[in-house]
N, CA, C and O atoms as CSV, one atom per row, in Angstrom:
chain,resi,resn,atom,element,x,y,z
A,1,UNK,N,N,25.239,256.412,7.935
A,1,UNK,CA,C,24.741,255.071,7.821
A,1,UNK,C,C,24.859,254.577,6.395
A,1,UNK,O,O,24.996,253.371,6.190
A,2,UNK,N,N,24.813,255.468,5.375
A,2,UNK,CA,C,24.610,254.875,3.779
A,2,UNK,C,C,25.951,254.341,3.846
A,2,UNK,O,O,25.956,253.196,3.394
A,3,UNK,N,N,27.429,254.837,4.349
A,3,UNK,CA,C,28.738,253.930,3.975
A,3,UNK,C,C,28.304,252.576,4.479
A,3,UNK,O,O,29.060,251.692,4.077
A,4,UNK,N,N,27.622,252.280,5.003
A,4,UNK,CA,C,27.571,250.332,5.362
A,4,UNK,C,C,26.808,250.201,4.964
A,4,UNK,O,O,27.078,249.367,4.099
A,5,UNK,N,N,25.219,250.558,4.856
A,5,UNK,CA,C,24.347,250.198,4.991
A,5,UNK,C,C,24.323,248.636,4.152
A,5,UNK,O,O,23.641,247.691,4.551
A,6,UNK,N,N,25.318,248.583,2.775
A,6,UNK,CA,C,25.259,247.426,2.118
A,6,UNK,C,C,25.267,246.426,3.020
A,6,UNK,O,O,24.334,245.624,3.046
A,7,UNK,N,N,26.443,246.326,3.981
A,7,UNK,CA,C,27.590,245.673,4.339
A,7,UNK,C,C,26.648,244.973,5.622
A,7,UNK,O,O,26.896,243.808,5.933
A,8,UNK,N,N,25.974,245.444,6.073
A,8,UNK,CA,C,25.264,245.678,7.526
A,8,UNK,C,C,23.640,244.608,6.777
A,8,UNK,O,O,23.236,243.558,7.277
A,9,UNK,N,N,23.175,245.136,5.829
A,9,UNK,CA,C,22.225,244.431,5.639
A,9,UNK,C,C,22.624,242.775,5.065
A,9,UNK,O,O,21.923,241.763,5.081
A,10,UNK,N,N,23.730,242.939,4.675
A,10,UNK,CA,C,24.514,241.399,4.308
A,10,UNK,C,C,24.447,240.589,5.340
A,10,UNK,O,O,23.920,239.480,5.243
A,11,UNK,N,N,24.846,240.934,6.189
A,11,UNK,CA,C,25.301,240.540,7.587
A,11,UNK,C,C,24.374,240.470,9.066
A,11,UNK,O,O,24.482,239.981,10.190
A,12,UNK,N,N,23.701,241.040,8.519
A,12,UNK,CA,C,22.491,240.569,9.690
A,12,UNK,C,C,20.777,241.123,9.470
A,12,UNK,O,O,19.838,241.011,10.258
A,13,UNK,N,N,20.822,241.883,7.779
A,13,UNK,CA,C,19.600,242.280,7.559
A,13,UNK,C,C,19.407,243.680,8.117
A,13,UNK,O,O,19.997,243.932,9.168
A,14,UNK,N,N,18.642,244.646,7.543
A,14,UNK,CA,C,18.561,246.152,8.023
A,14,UNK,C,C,17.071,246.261,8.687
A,14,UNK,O,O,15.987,245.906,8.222
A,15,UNK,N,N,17.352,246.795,9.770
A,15,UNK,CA,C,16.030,247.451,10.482
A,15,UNK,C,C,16.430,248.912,10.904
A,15,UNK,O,O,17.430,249.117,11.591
A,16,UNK,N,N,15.579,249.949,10.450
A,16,UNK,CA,C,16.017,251.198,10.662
A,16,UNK,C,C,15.503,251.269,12.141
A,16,UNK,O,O,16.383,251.104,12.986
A,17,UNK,N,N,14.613,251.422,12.462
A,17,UNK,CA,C,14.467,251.490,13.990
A,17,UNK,C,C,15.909,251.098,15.221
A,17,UNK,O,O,16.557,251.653,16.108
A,18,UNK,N,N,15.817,249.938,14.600
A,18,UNK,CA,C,17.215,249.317,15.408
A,18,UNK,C,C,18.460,249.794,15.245
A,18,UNK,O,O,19.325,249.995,16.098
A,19,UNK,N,N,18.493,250.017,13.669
A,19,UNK,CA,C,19.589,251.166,13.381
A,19,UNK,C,C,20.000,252.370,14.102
A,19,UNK,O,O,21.099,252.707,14.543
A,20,UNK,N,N,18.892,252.920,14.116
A,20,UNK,CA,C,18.786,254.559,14.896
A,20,UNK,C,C,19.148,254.593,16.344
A,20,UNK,O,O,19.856,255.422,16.916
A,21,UNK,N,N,18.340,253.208,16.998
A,21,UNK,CA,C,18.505,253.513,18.559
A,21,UNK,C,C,20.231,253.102,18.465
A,21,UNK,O,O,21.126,253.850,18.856
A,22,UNK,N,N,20.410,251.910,17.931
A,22,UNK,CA,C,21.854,251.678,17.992
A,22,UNK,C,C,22.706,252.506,18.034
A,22,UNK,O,O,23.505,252.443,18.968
A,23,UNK,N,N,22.840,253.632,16.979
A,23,UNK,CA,C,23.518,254.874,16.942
A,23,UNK,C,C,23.236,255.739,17.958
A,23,UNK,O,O,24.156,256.462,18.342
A,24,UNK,N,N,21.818,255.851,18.644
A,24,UNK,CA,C,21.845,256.984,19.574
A,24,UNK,C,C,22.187,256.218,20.731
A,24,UNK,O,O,22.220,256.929,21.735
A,25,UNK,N,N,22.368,255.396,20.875
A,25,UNK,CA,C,22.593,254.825,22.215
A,25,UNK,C,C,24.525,254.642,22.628
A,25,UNK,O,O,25.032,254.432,23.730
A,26,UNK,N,N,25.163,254.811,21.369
A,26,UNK,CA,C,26.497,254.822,21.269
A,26,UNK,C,C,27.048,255.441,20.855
A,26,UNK,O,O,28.215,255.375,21.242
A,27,UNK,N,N,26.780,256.402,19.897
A,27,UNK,CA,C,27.243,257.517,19.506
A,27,UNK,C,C,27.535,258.671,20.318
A,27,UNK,O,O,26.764,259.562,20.675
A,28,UNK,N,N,29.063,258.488,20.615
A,28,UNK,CA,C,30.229,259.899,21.754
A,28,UNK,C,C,30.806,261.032,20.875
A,28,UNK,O,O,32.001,260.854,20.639
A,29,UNK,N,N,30.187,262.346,20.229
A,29,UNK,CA,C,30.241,263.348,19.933
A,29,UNK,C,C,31.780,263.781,20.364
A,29,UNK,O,O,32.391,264.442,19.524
A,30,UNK,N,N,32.415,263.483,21.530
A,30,UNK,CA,C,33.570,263.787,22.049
A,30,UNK,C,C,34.604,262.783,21.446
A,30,UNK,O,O,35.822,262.885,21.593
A,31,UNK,N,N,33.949,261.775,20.732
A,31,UNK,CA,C,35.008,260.847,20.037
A,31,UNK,C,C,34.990,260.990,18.213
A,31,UNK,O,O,35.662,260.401,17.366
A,32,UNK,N,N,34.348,261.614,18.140
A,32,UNK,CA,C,33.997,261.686,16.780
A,32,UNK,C,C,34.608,262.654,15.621
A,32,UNK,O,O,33.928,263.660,15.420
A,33,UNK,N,N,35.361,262.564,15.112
A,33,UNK,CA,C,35.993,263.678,14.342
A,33,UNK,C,C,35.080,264.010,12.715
A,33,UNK,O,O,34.872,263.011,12.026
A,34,UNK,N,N,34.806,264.757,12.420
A,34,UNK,CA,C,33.470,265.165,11.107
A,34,UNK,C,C,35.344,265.203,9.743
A,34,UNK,O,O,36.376,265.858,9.887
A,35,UNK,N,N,34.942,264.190,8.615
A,35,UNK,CA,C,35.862,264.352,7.635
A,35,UNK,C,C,35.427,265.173,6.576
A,35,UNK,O,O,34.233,265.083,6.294
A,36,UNK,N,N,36.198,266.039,5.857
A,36,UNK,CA,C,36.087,267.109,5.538
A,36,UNK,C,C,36.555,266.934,4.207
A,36,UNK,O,O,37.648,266.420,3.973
A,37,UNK,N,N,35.858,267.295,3.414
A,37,UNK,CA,C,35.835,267.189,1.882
A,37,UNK,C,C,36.193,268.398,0.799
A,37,UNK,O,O,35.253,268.613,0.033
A,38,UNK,N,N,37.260,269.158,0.599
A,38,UNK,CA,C,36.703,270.384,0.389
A,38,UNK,C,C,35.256,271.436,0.704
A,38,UNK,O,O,34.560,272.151,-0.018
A,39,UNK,N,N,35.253,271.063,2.280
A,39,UNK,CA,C,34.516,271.718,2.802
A,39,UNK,C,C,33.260,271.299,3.375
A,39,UNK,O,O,32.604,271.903,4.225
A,40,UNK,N,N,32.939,269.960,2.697
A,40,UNK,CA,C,31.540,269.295,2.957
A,40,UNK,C,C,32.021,268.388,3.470
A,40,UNK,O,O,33.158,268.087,3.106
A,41,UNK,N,N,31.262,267.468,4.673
A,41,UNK,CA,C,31.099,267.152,5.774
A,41,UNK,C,C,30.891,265.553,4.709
A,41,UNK,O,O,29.848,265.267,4.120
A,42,UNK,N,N,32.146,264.730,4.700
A,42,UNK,CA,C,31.985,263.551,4.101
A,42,UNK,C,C,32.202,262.288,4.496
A,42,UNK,O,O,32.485,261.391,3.701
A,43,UNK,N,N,32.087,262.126,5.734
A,43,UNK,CA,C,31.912,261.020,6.971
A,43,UNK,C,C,32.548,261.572,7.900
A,43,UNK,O,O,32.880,262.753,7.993
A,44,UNK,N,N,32.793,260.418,8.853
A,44,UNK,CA,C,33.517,260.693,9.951
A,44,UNK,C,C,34.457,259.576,10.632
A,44,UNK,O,O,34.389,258.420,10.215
A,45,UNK,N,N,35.343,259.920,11.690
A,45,UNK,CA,C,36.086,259.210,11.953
A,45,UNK,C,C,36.224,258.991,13.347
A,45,UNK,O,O,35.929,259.991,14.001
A,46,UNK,N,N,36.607,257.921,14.075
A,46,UNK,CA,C,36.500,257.368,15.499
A,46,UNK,C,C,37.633,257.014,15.637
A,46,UNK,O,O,37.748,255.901,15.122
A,47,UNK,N,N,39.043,257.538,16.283
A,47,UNK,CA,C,40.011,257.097,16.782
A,47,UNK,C,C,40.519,257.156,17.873
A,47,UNK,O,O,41.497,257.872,18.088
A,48,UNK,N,N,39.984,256.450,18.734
A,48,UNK,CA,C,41.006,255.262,20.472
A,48,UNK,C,C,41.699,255.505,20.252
A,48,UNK,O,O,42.164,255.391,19.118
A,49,UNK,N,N,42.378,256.149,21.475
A,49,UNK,CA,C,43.867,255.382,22.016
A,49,UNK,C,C,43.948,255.041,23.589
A,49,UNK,O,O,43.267,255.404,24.548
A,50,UNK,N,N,45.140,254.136,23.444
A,50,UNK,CA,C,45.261,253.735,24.838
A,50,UNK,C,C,47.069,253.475,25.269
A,50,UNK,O,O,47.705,253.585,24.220
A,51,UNK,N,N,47.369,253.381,25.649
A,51,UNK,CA,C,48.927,252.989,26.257
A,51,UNK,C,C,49.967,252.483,25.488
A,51,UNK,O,O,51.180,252.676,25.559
A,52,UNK,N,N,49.011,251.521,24.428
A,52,UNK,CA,C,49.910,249.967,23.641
A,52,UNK,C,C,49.186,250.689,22.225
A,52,UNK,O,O,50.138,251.149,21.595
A,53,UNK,N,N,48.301,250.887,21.704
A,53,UNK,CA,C,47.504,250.776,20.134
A,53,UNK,C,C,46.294,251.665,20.239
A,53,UNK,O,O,45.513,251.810,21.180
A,54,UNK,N,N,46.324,252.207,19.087
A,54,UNK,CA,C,45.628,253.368,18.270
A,54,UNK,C,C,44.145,252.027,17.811
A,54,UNK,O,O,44.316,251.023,17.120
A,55,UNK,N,N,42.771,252.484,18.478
A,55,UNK,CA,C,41.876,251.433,17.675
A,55,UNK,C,C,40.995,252.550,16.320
A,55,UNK,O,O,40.544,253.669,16.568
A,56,UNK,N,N,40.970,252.206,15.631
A,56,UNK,CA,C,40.361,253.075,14.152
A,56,UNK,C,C,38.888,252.339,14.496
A,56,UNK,O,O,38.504,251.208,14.198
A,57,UNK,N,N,38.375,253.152,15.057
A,57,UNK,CA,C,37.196,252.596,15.795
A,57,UNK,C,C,35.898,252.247,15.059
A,57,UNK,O,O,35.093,251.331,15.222
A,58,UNK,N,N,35.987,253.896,13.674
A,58,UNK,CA,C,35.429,254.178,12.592
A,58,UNK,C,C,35.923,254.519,11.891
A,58,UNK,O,O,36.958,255.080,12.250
A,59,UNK,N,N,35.699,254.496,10.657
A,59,UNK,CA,C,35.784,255.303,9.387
A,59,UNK,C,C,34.447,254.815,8.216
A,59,UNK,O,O,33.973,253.848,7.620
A,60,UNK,N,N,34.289,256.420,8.454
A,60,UNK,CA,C,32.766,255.925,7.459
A,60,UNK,C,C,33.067,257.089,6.622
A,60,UNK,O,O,33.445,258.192,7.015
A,61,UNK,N,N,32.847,256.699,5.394
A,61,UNK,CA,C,32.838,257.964,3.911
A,61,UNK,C,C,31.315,257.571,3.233
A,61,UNK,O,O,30.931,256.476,2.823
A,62,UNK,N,N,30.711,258.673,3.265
A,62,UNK,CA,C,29.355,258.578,2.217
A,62,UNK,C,C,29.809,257.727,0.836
A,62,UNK,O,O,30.961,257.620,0.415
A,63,UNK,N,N,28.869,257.284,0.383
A,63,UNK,CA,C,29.138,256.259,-0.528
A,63,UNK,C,C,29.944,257.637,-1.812
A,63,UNK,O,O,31.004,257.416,-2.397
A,64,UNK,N,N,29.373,258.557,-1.932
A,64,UNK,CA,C,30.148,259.483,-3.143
A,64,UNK,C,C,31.012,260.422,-2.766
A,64,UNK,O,O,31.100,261.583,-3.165
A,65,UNK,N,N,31.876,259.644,-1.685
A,65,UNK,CA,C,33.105,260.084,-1.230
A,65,UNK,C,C,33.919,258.776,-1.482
A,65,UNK,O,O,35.125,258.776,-1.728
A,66,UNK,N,N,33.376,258.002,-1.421
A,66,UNK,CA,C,34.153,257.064,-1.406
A,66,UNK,C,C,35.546,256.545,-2.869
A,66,UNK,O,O,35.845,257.563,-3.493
A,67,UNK,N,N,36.092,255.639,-3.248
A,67,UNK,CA,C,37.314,255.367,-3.870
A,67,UNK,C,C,37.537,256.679,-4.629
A,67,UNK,O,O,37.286,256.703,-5.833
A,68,UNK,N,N,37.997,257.788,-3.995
A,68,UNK,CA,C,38.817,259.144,-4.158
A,68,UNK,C,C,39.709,259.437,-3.434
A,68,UNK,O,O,40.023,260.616,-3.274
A,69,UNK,N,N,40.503,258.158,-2.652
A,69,UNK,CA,C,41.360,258.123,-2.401
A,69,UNK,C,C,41.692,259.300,-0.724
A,69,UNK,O,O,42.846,259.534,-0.367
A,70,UNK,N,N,40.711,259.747,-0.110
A,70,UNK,CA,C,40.294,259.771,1.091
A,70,UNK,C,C,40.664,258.734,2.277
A,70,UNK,O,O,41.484,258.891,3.182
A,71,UNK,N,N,39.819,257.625,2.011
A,71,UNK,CA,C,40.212,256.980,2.855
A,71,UNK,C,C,41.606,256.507,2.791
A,71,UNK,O,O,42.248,256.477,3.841
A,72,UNK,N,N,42.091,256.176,1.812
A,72,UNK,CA,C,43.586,255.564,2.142
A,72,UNK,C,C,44.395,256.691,2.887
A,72,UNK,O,O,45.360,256.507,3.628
A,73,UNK,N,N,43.719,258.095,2.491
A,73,UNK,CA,C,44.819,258.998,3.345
A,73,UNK,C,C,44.663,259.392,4.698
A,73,UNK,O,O,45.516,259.872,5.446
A,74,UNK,N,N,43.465,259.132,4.925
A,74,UNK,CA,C,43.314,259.524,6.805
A,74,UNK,C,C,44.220,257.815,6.965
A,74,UNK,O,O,45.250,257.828,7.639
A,75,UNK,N,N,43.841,256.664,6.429
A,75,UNK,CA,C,44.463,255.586,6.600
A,75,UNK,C,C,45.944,255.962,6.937
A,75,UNK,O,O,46.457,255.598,7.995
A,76,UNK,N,N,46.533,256.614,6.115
A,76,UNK,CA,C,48.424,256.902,6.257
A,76,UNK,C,C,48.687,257.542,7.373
A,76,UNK,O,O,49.647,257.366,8.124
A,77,UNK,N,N,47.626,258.454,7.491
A,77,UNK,CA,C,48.045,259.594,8.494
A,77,UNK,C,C,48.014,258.936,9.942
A,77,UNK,O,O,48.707,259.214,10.920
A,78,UNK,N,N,46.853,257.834,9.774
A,78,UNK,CA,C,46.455,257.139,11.204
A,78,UNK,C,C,47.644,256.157,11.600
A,78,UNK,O,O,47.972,255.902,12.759
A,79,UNK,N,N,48.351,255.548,10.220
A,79,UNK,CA,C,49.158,254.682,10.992
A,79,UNK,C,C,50.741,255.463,10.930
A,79,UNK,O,O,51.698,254.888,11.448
A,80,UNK,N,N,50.896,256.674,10.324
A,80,UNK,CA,C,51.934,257.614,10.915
A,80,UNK,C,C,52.124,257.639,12.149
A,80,UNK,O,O,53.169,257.294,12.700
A,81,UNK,N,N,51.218,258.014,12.642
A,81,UNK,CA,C,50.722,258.594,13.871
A,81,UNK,C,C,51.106,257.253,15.060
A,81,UNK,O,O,51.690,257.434,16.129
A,82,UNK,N,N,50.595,255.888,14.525
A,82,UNK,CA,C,50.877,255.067,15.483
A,82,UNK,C,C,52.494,254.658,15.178
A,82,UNK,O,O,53.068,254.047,16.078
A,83,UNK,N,N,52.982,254.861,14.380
A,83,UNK,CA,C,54.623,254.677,13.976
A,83,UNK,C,C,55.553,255.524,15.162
A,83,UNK,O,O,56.530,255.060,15.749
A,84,UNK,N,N,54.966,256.894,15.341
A,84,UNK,CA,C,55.705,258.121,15.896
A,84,UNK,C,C,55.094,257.669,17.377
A,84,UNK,O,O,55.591,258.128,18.405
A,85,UNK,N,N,54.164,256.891,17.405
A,85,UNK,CA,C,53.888,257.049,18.848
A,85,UNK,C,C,54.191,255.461,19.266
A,85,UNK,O,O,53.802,255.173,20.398
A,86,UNK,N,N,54.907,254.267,18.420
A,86,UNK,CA,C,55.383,253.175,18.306
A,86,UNK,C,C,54.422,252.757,19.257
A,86,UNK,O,O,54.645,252.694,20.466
A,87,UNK,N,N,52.891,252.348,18.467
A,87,UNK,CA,C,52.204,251.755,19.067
A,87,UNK,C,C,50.866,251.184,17.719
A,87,UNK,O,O,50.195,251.964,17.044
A,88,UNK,N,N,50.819,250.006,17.669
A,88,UNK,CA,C,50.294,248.690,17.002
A,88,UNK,C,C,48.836,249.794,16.604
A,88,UNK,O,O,48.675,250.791,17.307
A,89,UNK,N,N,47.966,249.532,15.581
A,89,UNK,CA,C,46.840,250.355,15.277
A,89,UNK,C,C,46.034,248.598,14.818
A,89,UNK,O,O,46.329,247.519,14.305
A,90,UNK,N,N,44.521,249.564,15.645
A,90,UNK,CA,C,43.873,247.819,15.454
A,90,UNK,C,C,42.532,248.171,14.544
A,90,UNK,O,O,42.539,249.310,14.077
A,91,UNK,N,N,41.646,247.535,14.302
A,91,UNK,CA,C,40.661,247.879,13.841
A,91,UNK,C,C,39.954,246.603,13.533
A,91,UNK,O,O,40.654,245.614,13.317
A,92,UNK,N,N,38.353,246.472,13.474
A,92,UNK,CA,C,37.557,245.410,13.001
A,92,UNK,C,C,37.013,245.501,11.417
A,92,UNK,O,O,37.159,246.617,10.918
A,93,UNK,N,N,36.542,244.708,10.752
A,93,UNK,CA,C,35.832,245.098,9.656
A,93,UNK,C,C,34.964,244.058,9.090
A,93,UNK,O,O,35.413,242.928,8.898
A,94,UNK,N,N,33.568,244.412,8.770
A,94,UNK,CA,C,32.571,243.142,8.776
A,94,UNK,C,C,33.545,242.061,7.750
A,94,UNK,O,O,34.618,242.527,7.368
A,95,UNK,N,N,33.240,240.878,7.383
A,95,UNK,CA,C,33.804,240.041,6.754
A,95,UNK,C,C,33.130,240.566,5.143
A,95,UNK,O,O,33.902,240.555,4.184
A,96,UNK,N,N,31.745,240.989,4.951
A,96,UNK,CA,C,31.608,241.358,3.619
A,96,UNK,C,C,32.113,243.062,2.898
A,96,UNK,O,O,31.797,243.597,1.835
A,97,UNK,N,N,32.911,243.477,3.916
A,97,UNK,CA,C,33.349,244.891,3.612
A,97,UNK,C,C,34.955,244.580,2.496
A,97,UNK,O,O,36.052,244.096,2.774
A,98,UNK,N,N,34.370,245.135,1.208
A,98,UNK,CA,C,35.298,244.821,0.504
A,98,UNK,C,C,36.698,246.150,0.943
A,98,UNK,O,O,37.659,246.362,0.203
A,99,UNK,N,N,36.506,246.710,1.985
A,99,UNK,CA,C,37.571,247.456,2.411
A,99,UNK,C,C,38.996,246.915,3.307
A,99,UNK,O,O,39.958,247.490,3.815
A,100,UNK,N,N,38.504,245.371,3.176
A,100,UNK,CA,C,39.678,244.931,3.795
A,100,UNK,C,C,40.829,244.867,2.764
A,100,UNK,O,O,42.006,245.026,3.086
A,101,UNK,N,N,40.441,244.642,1.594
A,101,UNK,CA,C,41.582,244.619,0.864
A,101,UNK,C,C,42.515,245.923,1.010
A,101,UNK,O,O,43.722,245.869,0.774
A,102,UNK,N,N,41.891,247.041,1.398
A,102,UNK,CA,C,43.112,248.200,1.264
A,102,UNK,C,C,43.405,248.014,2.638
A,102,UNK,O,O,44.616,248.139,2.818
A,103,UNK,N,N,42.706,247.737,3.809
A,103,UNK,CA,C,43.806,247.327,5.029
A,103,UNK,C,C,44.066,246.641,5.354
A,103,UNK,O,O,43.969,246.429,6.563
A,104,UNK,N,N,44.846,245.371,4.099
A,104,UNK,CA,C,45.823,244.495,3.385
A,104,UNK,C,C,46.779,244.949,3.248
A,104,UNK,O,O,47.794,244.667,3.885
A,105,UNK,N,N,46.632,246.109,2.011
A,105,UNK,CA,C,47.366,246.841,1.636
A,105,UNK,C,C,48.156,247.674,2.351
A,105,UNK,O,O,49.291,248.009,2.013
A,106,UNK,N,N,47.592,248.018,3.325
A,106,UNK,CA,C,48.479,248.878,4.437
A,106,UNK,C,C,49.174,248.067,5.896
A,106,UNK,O,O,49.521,248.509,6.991
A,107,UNK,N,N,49.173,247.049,5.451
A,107,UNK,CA,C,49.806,246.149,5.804
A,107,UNK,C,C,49.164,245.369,7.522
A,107,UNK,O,O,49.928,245.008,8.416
A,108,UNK,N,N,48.189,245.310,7.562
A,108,UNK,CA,C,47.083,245.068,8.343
A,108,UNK,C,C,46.960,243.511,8.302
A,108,UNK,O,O,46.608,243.130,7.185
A,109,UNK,N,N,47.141,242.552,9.164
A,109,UNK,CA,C,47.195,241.542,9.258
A,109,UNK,C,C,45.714,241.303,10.411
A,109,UNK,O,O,45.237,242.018,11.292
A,110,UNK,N,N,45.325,239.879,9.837
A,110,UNK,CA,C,43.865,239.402,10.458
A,110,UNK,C,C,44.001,238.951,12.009
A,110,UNK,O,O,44.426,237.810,11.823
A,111,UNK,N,N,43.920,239.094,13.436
A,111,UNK,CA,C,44.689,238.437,14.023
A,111,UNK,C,C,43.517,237.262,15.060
A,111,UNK,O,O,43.711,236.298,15.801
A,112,UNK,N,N,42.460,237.923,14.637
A,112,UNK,CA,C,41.217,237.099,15.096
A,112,UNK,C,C,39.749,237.377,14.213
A,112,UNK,O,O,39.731,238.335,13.439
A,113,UNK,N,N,38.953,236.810,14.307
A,113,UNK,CA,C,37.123,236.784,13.751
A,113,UNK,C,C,36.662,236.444,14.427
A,113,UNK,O,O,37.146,235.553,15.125
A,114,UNK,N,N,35.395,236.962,14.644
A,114,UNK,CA,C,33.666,236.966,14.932
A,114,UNK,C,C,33.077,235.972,13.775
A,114,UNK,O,O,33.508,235.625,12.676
A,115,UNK,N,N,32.318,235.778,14.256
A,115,UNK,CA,C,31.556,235.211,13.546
A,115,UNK,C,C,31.109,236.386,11.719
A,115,UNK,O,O,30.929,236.135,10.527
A,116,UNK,N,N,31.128,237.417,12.467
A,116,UNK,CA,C,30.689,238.647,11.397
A,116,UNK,C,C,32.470,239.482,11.068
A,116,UNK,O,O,32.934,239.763,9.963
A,117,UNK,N,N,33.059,239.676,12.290
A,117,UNK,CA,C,34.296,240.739,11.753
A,117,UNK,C,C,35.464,239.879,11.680
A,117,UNK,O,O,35.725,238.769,12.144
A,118,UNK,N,N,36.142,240.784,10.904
A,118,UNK,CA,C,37.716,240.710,10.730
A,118,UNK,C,C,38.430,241.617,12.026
A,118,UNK,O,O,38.431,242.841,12.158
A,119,UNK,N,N,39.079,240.493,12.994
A,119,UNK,CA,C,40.031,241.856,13.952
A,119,UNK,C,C,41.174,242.172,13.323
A,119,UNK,O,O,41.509,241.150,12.723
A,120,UNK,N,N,41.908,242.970,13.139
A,120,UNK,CA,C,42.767,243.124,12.241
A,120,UNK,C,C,43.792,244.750,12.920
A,120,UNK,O,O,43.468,245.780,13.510
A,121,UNK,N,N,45.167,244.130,12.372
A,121,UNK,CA,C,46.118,244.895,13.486
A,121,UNK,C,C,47.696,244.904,12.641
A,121,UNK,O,O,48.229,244.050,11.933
A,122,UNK,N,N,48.119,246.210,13.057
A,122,UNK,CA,C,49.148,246.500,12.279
A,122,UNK,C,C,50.748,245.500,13.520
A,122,UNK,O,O,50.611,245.084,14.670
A,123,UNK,N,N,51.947,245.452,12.691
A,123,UNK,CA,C,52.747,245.146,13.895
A,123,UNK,C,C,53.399,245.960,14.386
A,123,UNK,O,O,54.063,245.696,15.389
């Protein structure tokens, strides 16, 4: 929860209660991959697939994992992966998550919004 928590209280204000059930009420253990830090357990990752596109469902890095260049690399590996399997990789991201700029950078185009997210999708 600390990788958003900024992003999340921007955007609609933080209630931990609501927080918690939210997560236990959606959180699939069978979808969840634990990211690995030299050894320590430094977020995790949520990646869909379906027929047509790879959805990056999650990616969360503890805040002191974060710009070490981690995320851009599960980022490469994820859209490798949809290259070899020639299929579009999608993903949302709140509008105050300054992480859209690196999936700008990876060439991630906006293709709809929420009121709160960025939908956003490779071609």
């Amino acid at each position: 929860m600390d990788a958003l928590k900024e992003y999340v209280h921007q955007t609609w204000g933080w209630d931990d209660q609501f927080q918690q059930q939210f997560h236990h009420d959606s959180f699939d253990p069978k979808e969840t991959k634990i990211i690995l830090e030299k050894g320590i357990d430094a977020g995790f990752l949520i990646l869909l697939e379906d027929e047509k596109e790879l959805e990056l469902k999650e990616i969360n890095l503890l805040q002191k994992f974060q710009n070490n260049g981690i995320g851009s690399n599960i980022l490469k590996e994820v859209l490798k992966q949809g290259k070899e399997q020639e299929k579009a990789v999608k993903l949302q991201v709140l509008k105050v998550n300054p992480a859209i700029k690196l999936y700008r950078r990876y060439g991630f185009e906006v293709y709809d919004e929420t009121d709160t997210h960025y939908l956003m999708k490779t071609r």
